[in-house]
C-alpha positions as CSV (number, residue, x, y, z in Angstrom):
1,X,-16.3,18.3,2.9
2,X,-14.8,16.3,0.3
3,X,-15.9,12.1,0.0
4,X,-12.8,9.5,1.0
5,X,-11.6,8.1,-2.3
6,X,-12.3,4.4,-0.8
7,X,-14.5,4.0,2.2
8,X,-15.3,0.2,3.5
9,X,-18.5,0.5,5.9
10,X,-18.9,-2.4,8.5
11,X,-17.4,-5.0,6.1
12,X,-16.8,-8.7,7.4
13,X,-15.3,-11.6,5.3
14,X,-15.2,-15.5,5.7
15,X,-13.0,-17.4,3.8
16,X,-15.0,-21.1,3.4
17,X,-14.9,-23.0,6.9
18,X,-12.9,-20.7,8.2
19,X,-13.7,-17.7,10.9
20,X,-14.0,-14.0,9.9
21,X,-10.6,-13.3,8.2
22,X,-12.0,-9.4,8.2
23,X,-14.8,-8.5,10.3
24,X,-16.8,-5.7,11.2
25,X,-14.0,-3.2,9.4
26,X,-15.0,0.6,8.9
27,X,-12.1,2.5,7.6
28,X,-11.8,5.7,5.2
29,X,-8.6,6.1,2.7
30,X,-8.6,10.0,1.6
31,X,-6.9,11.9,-1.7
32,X,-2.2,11.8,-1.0
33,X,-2.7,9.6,2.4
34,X,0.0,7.6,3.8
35,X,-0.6,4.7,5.6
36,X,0.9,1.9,6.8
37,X,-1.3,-1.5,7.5
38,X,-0.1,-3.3,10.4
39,X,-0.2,-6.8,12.4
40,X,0.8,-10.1,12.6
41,X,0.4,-12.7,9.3
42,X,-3.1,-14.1,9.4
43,X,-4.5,-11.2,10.9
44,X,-6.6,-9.6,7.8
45,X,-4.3,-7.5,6.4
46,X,-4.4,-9.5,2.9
47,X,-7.8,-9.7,3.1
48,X,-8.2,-5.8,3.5
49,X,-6.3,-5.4,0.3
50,X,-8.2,-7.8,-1.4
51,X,-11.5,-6.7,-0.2
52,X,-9.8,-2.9,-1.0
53,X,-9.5,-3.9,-5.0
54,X,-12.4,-5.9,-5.4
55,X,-10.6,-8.7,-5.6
56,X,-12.8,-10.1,-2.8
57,X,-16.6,-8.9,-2.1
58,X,-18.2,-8.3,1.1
59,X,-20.1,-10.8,2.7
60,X,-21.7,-7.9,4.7
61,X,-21.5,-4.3,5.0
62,X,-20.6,-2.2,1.7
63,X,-17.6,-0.4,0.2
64,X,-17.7,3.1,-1.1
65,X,-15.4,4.4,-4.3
66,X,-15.2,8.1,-4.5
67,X,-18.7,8.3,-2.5
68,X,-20.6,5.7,-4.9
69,X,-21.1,2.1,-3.6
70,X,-19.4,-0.6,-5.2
71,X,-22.2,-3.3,-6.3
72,X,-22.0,-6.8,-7.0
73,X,-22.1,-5.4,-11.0
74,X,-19.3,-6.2,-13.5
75,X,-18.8,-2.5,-14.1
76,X,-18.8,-1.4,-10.7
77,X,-16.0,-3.9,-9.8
78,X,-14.0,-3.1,-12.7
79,X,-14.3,0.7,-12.1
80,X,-13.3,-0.1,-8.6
81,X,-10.1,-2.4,-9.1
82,X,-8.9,0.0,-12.0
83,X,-9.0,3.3,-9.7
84,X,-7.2,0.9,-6.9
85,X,-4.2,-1.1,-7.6
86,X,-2.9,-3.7,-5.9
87,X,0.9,-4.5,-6.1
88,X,1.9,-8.0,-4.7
89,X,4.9,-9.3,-2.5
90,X,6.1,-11.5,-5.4
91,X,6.7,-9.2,-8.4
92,X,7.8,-12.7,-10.4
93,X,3.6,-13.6,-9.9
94,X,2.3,-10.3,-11.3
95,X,4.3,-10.0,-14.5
96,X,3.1,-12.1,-17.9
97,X,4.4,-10.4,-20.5
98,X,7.8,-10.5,-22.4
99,X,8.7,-7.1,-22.5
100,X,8.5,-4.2,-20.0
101,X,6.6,-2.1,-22.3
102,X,3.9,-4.6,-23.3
103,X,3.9,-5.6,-19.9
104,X,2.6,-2.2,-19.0
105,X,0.9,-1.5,-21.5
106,X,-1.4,-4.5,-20.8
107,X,-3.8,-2.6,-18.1
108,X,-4.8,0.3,-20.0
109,X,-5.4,-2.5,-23.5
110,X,-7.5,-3.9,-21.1
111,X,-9.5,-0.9,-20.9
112,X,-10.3,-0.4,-24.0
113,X,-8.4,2.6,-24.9
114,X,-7.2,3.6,-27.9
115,X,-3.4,3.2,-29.1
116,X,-2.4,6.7,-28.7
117,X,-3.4,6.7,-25.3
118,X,-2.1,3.7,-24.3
119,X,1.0,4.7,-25.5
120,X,1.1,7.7,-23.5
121,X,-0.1,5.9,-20.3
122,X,2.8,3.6,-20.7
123,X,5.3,6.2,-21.8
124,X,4.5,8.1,-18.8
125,X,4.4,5.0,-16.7
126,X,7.8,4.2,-17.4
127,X,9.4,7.7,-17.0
128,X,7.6,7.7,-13.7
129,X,9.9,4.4,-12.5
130,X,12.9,5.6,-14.6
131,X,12.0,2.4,-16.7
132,X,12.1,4.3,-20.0
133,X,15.3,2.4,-21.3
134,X,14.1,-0.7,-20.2
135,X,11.1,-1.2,-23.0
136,X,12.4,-3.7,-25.1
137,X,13.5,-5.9,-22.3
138,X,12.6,-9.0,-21.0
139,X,10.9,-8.4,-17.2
140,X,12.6,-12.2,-16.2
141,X,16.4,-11.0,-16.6
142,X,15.8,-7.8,-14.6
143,X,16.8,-7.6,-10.8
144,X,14.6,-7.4,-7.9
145,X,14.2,-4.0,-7.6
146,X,13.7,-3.0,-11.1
147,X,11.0,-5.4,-11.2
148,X,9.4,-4.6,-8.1
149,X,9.2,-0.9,-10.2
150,X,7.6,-2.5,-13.5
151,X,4.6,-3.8,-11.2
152,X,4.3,-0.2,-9.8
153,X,4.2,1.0,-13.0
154,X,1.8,-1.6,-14.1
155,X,-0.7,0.0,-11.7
156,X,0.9,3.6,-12.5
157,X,-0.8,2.9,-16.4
158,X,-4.1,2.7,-14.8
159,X,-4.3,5.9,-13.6
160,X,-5.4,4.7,-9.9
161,X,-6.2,6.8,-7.1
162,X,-5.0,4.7,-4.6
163,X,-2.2,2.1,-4.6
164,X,-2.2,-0.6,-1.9
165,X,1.6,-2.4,-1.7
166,X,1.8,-5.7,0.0
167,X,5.5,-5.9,1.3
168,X,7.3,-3.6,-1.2
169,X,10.8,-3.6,0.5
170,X,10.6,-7.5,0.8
171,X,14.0,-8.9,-0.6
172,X,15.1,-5.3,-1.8
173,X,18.8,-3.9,-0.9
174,X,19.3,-0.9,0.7
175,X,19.8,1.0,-2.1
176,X,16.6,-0.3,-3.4
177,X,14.7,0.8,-0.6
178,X,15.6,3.9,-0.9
179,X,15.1,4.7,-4.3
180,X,11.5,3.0,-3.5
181,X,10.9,5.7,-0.6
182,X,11.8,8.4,-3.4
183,X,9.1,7.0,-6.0
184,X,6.8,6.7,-3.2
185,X,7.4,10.4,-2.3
186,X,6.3,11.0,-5.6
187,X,3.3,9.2,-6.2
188,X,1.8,10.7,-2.9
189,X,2.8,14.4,-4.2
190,X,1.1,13.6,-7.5
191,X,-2.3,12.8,-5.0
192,X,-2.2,9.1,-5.4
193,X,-3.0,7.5,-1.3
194,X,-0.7,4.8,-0.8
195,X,-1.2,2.0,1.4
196,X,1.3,-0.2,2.1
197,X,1.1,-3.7,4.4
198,X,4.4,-4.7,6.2
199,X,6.5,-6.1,8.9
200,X,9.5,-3.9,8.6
201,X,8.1,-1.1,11.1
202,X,11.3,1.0,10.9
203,X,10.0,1.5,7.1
204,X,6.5,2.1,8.5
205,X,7.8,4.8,10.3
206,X,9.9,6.6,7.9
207,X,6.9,5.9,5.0
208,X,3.7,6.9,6.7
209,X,1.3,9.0,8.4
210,X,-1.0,7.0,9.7
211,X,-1.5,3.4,10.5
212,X,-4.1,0.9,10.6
213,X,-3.2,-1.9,13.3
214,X,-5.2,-5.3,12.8
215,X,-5.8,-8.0,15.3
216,X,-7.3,-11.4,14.3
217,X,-9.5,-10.1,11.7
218,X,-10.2,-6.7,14.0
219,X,-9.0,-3.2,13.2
220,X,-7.6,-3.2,16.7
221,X,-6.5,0.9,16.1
222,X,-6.7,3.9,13.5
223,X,-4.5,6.5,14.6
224,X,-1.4,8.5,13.9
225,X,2.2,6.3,14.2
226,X,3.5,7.5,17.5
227,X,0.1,6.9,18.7
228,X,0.6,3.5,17.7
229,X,4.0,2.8,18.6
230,X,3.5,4.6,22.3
231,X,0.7,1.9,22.8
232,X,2.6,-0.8,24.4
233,X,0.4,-2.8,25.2
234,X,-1.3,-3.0,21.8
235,X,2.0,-3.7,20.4
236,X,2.4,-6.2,22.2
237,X,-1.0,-7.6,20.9
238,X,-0.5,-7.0,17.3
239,X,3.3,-8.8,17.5
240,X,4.9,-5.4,16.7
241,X,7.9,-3.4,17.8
242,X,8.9,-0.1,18.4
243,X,11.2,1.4,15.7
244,X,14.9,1.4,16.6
245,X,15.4,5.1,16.7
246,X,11.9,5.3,19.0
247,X,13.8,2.6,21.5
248,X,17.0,4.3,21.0
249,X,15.4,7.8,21.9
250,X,13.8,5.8,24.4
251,X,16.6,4.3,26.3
252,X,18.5,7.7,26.5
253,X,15.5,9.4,28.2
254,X,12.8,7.3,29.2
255,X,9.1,8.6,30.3
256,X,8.7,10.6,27.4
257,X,5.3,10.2,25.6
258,X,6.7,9.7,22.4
259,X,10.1,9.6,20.2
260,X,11.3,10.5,17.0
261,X,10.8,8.1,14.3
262,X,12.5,9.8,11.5
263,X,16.6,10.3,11.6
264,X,15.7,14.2,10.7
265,X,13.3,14.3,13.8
266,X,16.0,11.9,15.9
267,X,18.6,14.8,15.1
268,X,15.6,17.6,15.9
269,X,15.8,15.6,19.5
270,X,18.9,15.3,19.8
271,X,19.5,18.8,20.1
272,X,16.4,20.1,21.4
């Protein structure tokens, strides 16, 4: 049996005077996964991704990359935030360059690479978002969906293994959101795990596999999405809804277990 690319093992975190923002948290991310982090603001999702990237170390418990534990080292942490990316709500706070390509480019400088391969990691970056007319340009004058791609590729130049996404249809169009579902599509097939933290659960629904539900700091559930959104009562804990197609289904023929959450499996019902 193959190791979890990122495993966190009874981890708890304090911010300073403050109460366990994460506590206790076992969780296991594997190779392609899908999942969709879940709960209320203030309720440790942040904090997961944070804790996720090395960002933020464990108070207690450890964290596991690929099966080795993540020490306290320099190394170890840079390893660790290099194979998981971390792309933020705000794309205007994570972009510091004045072009797109050196703004790319600037992750895998970082590591010490040589030119050519830099230039390939950012080539291939930028083909990746359908960003490879864009080089030359200035990130600030781009809308906010283009830039919401040149963080994504950003990460994409490290060559990650998992990518956690904090909000990443936040302030995006409809048209924008679905081009991101495409790119996301993609990244998963290529093997990359892709966690992504939100409040639009009709998005959830469409995006992932699996969810992870927190609760004041608590993994309050692990378990497949219509497990979670036939959990009422949980729901109703973690300040969620059900998606509109699940009430939808729901309403025409209650006392089912569970409902479609995708419009291909809400036509599937429809006529089954």
């Amino acid at each position: 049996m193959t190791e979890p690319i990122l495993r966190l093992e009874n981890v708890s975190y304090a911010y300073p005077d403050g109460p366990d923002a994460v506590e206790n948290l076992s969780v296991c991310i594997e190779r392609g996964e899908r999942v969709a982090v879940l709960g209320r603001n203030g309720a440790g999702k942040s904090t997961f991704f944070l804790l996720c990237n090395g960002v933020l170390e464990p108070e207690t418990g450890m964290i596991f990359c690929d099966g080795k534990p993540v020490t306290r080292k320099k190394q170890d942490l840079l390893e660790l935030r290099r194979r998981v990316g971390i792309v933020f709500q705000e794309a205007e706070n994570q972009i510091l360059a004045v072009t797109v390509e050196g703004e790319v480019s600037f992750g895998p400088l970082n590591l010490g690479l040589n030119l050519p391969e830099v230039e390939r990691r950012t080539a291939q970056a930028l083909t990746a978002m359908g960003l490879e007319g864009y080089a030359q340009r200035s990130p600030q004058y781009l809308s906010g969906g283009e830039k919401k791609r040149v963080t994504i590729a950003d990460i994409l130049a490290m060559e990650p293994d998992v990518i956690l996404l904090d909000e990443p249809t936040a302030s995006l169009d409809p048209e924008n959101v679905t081009r991101l579902e495409e790119i996301l599509d993609r990244l998963t097939q290529a093997g990359i795990a892709l966690l992504v933290s939100t409040h639009d659960v009709d998005f959830a629904a469409r995006f992932a596999r699996r969810g992870l539900v927190f609760n004041r700091g608590r993994l309050a559930k692990d378990a497949s999405m219509e497990e979670i959104f036939a959990d009422t009562a949980l729901l109703e804990q973690a300040g969620l809804r059900k998606p509109w197609l699940w009430q939808a289904a729901e309403a025409a023929r209650p006392g089912l277990p569970r409902y479609p959450l995708t419009m291909e499996q809400y036509r599937l019902w429809l006529n089954g």
